[in-house]
TORFIDO-72032 format. One record per residue (C-alpha): x, y, z; residue in one letter. Coordinates in steps of 0.05 Angstrom, whole numbers, padded with zeros to 5 digits, always signed. Layout:
% residues N
XYZa;...
//
This chain:
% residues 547
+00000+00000+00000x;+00032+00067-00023x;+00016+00126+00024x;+00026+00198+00009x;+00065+00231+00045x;+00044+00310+00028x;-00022+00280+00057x;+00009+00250+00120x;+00042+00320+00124x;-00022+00359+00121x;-00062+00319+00168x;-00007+00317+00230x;+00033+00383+00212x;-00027+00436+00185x;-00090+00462+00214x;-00156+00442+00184x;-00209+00474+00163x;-00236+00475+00227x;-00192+00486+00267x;-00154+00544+00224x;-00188+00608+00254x;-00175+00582+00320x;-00093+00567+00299x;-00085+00632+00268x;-00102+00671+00342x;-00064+00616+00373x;+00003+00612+00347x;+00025+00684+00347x;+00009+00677+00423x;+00053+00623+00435x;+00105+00644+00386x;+00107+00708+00434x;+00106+00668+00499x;+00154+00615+00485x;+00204+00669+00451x;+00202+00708+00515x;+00219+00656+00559x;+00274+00628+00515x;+00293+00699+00502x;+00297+00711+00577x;+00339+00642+00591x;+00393+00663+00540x;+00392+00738+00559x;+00401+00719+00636x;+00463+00668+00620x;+00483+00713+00583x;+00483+00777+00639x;+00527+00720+00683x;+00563+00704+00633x;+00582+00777+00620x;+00586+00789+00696x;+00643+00735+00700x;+00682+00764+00643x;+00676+00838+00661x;+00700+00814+00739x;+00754+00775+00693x;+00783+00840+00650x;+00770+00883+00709x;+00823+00836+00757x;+00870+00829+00690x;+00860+00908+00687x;+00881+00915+00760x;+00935+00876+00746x;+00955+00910+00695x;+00957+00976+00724x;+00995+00950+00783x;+01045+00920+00747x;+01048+00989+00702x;+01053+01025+00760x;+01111+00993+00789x;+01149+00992+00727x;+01145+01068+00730x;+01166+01070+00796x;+01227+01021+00787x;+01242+01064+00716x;+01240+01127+00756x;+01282+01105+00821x;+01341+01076+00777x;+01341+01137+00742x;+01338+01181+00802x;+01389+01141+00838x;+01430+01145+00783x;+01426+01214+00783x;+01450+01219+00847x;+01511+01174+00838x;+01522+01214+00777x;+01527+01282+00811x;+01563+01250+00866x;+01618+01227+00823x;+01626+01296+00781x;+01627+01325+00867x;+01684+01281+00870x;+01720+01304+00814x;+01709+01375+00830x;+01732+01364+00901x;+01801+01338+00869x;+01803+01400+00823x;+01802+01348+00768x;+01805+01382+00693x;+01739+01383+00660x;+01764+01330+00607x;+01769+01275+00669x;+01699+01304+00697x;+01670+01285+00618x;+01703+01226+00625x;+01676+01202+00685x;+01616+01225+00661x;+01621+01182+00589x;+01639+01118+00632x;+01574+01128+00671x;+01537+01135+00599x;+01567+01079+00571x;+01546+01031+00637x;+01476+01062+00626x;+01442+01055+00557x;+01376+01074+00574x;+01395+01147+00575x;+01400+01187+00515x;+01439+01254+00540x;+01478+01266+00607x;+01494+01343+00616x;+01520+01379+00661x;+01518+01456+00666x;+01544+01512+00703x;+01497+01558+00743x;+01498+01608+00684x;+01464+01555+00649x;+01515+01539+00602x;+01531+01464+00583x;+01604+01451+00617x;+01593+01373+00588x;+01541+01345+00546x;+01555+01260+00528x;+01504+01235+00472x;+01489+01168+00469x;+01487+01141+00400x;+01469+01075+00373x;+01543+01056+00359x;+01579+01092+00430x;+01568+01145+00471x;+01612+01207+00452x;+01628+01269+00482x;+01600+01332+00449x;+01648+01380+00430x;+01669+01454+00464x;+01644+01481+00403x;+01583+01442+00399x;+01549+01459+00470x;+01496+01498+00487x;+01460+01550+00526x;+01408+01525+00563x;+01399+01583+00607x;+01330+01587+00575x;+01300+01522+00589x;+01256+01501+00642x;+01291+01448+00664x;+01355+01478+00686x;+01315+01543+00715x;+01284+01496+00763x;+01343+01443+00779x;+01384+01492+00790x;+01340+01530+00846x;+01340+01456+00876x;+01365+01449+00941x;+01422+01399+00962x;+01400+01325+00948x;+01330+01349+00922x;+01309+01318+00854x;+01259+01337+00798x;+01223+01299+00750x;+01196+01331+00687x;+01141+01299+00644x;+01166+01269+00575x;+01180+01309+00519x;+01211+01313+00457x;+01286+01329+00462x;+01302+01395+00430x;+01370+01412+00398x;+01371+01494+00386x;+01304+01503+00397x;+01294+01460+00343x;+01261+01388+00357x;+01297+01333+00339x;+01287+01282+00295x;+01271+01220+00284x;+01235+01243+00347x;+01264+01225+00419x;+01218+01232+00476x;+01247+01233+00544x;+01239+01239+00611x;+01290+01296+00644x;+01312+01286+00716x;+01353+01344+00752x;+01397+01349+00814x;+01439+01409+00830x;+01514+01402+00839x;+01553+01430+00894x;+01636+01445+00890x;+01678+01438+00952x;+01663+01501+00993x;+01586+01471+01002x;+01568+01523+00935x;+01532+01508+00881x;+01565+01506+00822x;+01512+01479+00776x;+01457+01423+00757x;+01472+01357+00726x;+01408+01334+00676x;+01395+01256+00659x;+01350+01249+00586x;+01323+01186+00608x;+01295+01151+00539x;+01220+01152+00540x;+01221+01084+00481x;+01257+01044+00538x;+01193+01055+00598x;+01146+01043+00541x;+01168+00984+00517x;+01175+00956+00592x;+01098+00985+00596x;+01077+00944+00541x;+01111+00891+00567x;+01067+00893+00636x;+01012+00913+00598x;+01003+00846+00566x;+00975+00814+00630x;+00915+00840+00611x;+00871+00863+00543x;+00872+00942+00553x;+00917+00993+00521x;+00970+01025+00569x;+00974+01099+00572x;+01004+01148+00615x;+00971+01214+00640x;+00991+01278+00675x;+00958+01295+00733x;+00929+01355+00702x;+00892+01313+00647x;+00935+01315+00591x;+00963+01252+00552x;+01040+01242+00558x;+01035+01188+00521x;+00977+01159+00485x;+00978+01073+00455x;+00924+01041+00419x;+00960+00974+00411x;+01014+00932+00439x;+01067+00954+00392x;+01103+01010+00419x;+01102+01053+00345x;+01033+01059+00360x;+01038+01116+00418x;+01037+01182+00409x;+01061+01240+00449x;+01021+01303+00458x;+01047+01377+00474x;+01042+01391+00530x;+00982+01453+00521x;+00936+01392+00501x;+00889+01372+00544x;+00862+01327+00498x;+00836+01273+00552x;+00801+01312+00598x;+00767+01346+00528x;+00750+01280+00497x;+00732+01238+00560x;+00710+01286+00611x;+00663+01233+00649x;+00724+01187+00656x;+00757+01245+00686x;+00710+01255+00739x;+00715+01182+00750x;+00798+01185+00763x;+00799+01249+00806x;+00755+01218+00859x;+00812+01174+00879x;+00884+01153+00865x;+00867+01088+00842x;+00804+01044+00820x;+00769+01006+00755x;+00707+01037+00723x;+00659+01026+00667x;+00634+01075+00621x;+00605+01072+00549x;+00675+01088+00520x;+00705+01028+00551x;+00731+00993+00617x;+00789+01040+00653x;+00841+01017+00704x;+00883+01065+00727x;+00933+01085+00783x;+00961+01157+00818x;+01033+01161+00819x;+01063+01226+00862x;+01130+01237+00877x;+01107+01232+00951x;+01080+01163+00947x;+01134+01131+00911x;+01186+01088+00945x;+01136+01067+00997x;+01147+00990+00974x;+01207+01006+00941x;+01275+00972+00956x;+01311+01031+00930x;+01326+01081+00981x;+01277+01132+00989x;+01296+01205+00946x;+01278+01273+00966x;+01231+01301+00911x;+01210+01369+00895x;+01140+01364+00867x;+01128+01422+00817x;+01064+01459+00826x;+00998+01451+00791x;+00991+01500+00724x;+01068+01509+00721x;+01100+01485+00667x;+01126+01411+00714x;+01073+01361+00725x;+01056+01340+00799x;+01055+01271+00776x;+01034+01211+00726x;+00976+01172+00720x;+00978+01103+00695x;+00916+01079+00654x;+00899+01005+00612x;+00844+01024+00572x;+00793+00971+00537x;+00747+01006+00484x;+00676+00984+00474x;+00684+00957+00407x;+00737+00902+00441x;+00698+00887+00510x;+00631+00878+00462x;+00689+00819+00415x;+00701+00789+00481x;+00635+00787+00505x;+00601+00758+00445x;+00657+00709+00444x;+00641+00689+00521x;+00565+00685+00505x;+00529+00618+00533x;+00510+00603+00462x;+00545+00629+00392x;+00501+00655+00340x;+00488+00590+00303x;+00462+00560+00361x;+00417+00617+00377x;+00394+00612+00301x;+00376+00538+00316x;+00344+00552+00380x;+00302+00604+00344x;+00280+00560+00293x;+00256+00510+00349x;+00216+00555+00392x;+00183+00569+00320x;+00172+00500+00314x;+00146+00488+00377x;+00097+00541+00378x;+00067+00515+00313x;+00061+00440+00351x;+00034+00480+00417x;-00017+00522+00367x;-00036+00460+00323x;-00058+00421+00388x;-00091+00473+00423x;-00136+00484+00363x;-00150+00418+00352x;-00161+00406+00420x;-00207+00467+00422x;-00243+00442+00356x;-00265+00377+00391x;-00284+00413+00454x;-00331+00447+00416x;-00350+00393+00380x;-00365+00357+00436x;-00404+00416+00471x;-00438+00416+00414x;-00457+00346+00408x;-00472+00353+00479x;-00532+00410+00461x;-00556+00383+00390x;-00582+00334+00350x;-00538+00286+00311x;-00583+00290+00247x;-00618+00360+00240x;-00561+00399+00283x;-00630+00435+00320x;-00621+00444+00395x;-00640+00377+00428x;-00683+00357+00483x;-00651+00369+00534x;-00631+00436+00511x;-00691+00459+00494x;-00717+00436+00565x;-00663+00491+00584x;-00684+00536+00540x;-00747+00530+00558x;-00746+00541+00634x;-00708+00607+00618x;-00761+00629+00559x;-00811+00624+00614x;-00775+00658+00677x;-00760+00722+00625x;-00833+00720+00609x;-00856+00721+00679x;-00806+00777+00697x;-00823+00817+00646x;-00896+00801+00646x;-00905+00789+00568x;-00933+00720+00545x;-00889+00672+00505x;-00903+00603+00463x;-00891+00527+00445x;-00898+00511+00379x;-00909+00427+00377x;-00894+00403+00306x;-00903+00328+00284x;-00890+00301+00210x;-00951+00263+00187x;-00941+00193+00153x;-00870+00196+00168x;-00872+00116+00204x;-00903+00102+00139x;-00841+00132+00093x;-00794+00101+00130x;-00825+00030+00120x;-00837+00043+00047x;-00772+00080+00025x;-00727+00068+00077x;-00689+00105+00143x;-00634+00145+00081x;-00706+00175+00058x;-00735+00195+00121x;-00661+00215+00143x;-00670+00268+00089x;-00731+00295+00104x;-00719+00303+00174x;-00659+00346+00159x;-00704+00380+00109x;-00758+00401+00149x;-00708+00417+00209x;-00672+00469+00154x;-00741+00492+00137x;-00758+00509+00206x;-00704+00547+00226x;-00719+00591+00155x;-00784+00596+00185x;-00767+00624+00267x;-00738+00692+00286x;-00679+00691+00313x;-00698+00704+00378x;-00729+00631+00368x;-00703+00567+00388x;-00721+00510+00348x;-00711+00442+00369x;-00711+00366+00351x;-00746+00323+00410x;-00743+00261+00379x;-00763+00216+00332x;-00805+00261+00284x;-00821+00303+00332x;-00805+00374+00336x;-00812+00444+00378x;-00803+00523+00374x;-00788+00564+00428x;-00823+00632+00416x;-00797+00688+00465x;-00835+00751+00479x;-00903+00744+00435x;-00957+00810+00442x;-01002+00754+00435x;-01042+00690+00410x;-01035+00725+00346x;-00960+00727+00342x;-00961+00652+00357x;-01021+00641+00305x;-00985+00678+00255x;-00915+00639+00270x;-00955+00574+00266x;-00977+00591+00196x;-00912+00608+00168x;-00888+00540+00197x;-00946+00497+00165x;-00934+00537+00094x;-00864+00530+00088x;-00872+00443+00106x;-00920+00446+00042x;-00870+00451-00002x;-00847+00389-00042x;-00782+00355-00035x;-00737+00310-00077x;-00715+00249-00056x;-00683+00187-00091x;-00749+00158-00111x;-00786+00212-00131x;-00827+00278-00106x;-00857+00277-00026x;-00902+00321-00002x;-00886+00331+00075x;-00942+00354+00114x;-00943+00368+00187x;-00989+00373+00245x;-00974+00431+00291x;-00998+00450+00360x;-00990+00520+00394x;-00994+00535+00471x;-00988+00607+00497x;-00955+00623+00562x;-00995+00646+00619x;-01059+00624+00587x;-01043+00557+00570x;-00993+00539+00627x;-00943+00569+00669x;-00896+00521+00672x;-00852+00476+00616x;-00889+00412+00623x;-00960+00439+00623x;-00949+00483+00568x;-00912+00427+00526x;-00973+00380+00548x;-01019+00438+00520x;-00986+00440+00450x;-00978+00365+00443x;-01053+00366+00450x;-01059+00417+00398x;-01022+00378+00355x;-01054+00312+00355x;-01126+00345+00354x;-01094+00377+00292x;-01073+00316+00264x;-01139+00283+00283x;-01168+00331+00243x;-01139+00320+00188x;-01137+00254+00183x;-01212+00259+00188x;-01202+00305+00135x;-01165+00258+00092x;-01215+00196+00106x;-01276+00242+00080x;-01246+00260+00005x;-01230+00188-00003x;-01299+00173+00012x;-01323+00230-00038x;-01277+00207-00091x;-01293+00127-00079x;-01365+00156-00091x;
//
């Protein structure tokens, strides 16, 4: 046996005809429901999913900004230290009236044991460069006589040089200048002063370390790869000093120092990192870890012995200190986080797909179910045959035709109808024929009722109208007529043309009976004196015509 399977499909996996209207306000509901709760699984695992991660790159962050943080501090105390061993060997030489050639030569020797500075000077306190050793990528050399400089000018030696005995300064990074002139490819350093004093306890000048900017970042990258973010380094006025947006050192970039460019461009974050000297926030721009260094604050948990610092003053042209910040953007924490979601994209698809399907099973046996309910309800009111209210329905029916007549005070009816012959079609023609013209005569009586009426099948060939809120015996007269004339008309059946003809009995509520049995016992009377009547009537012109 061969089975099709579009049919199969159609019967288990589509709505009938039946059950279609009810499907089609079904499903979207539980499309919606089921989508919400599958919706709100995923989006909850994924909120602790995301909660894990962001505690994840916010610890890495920390890290990260710790480990930042001391490499500034160690990169700053070797330099500072060396400072101070510097100056204390150029004290030395002055103290034995050396010649300046053996003070540049004691101060090339220290260059050449220290490549991570670029330029060593040392100047008198007219500001003029006494020695000057630049490193270069082959040796360190010393500059010649002709060569040096005036510095008188700059910053740097205006303000080492008011230094005290052992006091230190620190000046943000920079480009190193030759002539006023920038130099090229570009050099940015960090300059660290310390004044010099000659034998007689007088100051004599300032000795100035270029430390090489290239070497701290590429030790910040370094510690910056514990974790995701980008390290940067801040002034504590706001500004960049040095700016990264990858993990390759080419990629920083060093701002003059009248730009203010961070505060401008993230002025919430800013608010964030003044509140406190260290700490990890979110913002819409990314996740920020960052961490306060002052000269204060530094060599706290620092082997290196502790250096006397003067701390230059807010708005001047120093900084008061660095701020060390690992910066994820958005676009990278929203990678990492789709990446860490409880379920990729393809999955979600598939899930999607699923909670489609099942709301089409959840809407396809709802409906059907719903169908049969009805069917049954129905069955459970009606006739089989006729589909007219049944008995026990119209009993119902009844009862509350006659309690809304007696509240209202308005008479209603019963209108008992009986097919004539019909024992005697059956046993000629068959039940299929008497089938038919019990479905026909049901059809024709609910043509014939308002639709206030309730017609009904009581059994057998038996049948009943309900007739709710009559003015009077009229109404019901007239209603009984329209009955009886519609039965006279001929039907078609398989073995020819039949007449139907119907006896029909009428009783009128109050004057007839007040309640459903004497009112039904009343019509049923009506009827059969009817049908007495005209079977009398029937007996007679045989007679006459027999005559």
């Amino acid at each position: 046996m061969i089975t099709d399977t579009s049919d199969n499909f159609s019967r288990y996996l589509l709505p009938d005809r039946r059950s279609a209207r009810v499907f089609i306000k079904v499903f979207p509901a539980a499309l919606f429901v089921l989508g919400l709760l599958v919706v709100a699984v995923i989006r909850y695992g994924d909120q602790r999913a995301e909660k894990a991660v962001m505690e994840s790159l916010q610890k890495e962050e920390r890290q990260a900004s710790a480990s930042m943080s001391l490499v500034v501090q160690q990169a700053l105390f070797t330099t500072t230290a060396s400072l101070q061993y510097l100056v204390a060997l150029i004290e030395r030489n002055l103290a034995e009236a050396s010649p300046v050639e053996d003070v540049a030569q004691t101060i090339l020797d220290f260059s050449r044991a220290h490549p991570m500075f670029d330029q060593l000077r040392y100047l008198n306190n007219e500001g003029y460069e006494v020695v000057r050793i630049d490193a270069e990528i082959e040796d360190s050399k010393i500059v010649a006589s002709s060569q040096l400089q005036d510095k008188s000018a700059r910053s740097y030696f205006q303000r080492g040089v008011a230094l005290s005995r052992g006091k230190v300064i620190v000046f943000p990074v920079e480009f190193n200048q030759e002539r006023g002139v920038i130099e090229y490819p570009l050099k940015p350093v960090i300059r660290v002063a310390m004044p010099v004093f000659g034998p007689d306890d007088k100051k004599v000048g300032v000795a100035i370390i270029n430390y090489k900017a290239t070497v701290l970042l590429k030790r910040l990258f370094a510690a910056g790869k514990v974790a995701r973010g980008n390290p940067n380094i801040l002034s504590v006025q706001g500004r960049w000093l040095m700016e990264t947006q990858g993990f390759e050192p080419a990629n920083y970039q060093m701002n003059p120092i009248e730009d203010m460019s961070f505060i401008e461009r993230y002025p919430q974050e800013w608010r964030s990192i003044s509140q406190s000297t260290e700490g990890v926030f979110h913002t819409e721009n990314g996740l920020y870890s960052y961490r306060v260094l002052l000269p204060s604050s530094l060599g706290e948990s620092s082997s290196v012995r502790r250096v006397s610092w003067t701390v230059p003053k807010r708005g001047s042209d120093g900084e008061g200190g660095w701020i060390v910040l690992s910066h994820i953007p958005t676009e990278q924490i929203n990678s990492i986080l789709a990446a860490n979601q409880m379920l990729p994209r393809s999955a979600k698809v598939l899930l999607g797909g699923m909670v489609l399907l099942s709301a089409w099973l959840v809407a396809l046996q709802f409906s059907g179910n719903r169908v049969r309910i009805l069917s049954l309800t129905s069955a459970a009111r009606s006739d089989d045959l006729t589909g007219l209210v049944n008995r026990g329905e119209f009993d119902r029916n009844l009862f509350r035709a006659i309690s809304l007549a007696q509240r209202n005070k308005r008479p209603m009816g019963v209108v008992y109808i009986d097919v004539n012959e019909f024992k005697t079609l059956n046993d000629t023609h068959g039940h299929a024929s008497g089938d038919k013209v019990l479905i026909a005569i049901g059809d024709r009586l609910v043509k014939s009722c308002r639709n206030s009426d309730v017609a009904a099948r009581l059994g057998g060939d038996e049948f009943a109208v309900i007739l709710w809120e009559l003015a009077g015996r009229a109404d019901a007269r007239v209603a009984a007529m329209s009955i009886a004339a519609r039965m006279q008309k001929p039907l078609k059946l398989d073995h020819g043309e039949y007449q139907t003809s119907v006896s029909i009995g009428v009783a009128l509520y109050p004057d007839d009976g007040t309640t459903p049995e004497a009112l039904l016992a009343h019509a049923d009377q009506k009827m059969y004196a009817e049908k007495a009547l005209s079977k009398e009537a029937a007996r007679a012109k045989a007679q006459t015509q027999m005559a």
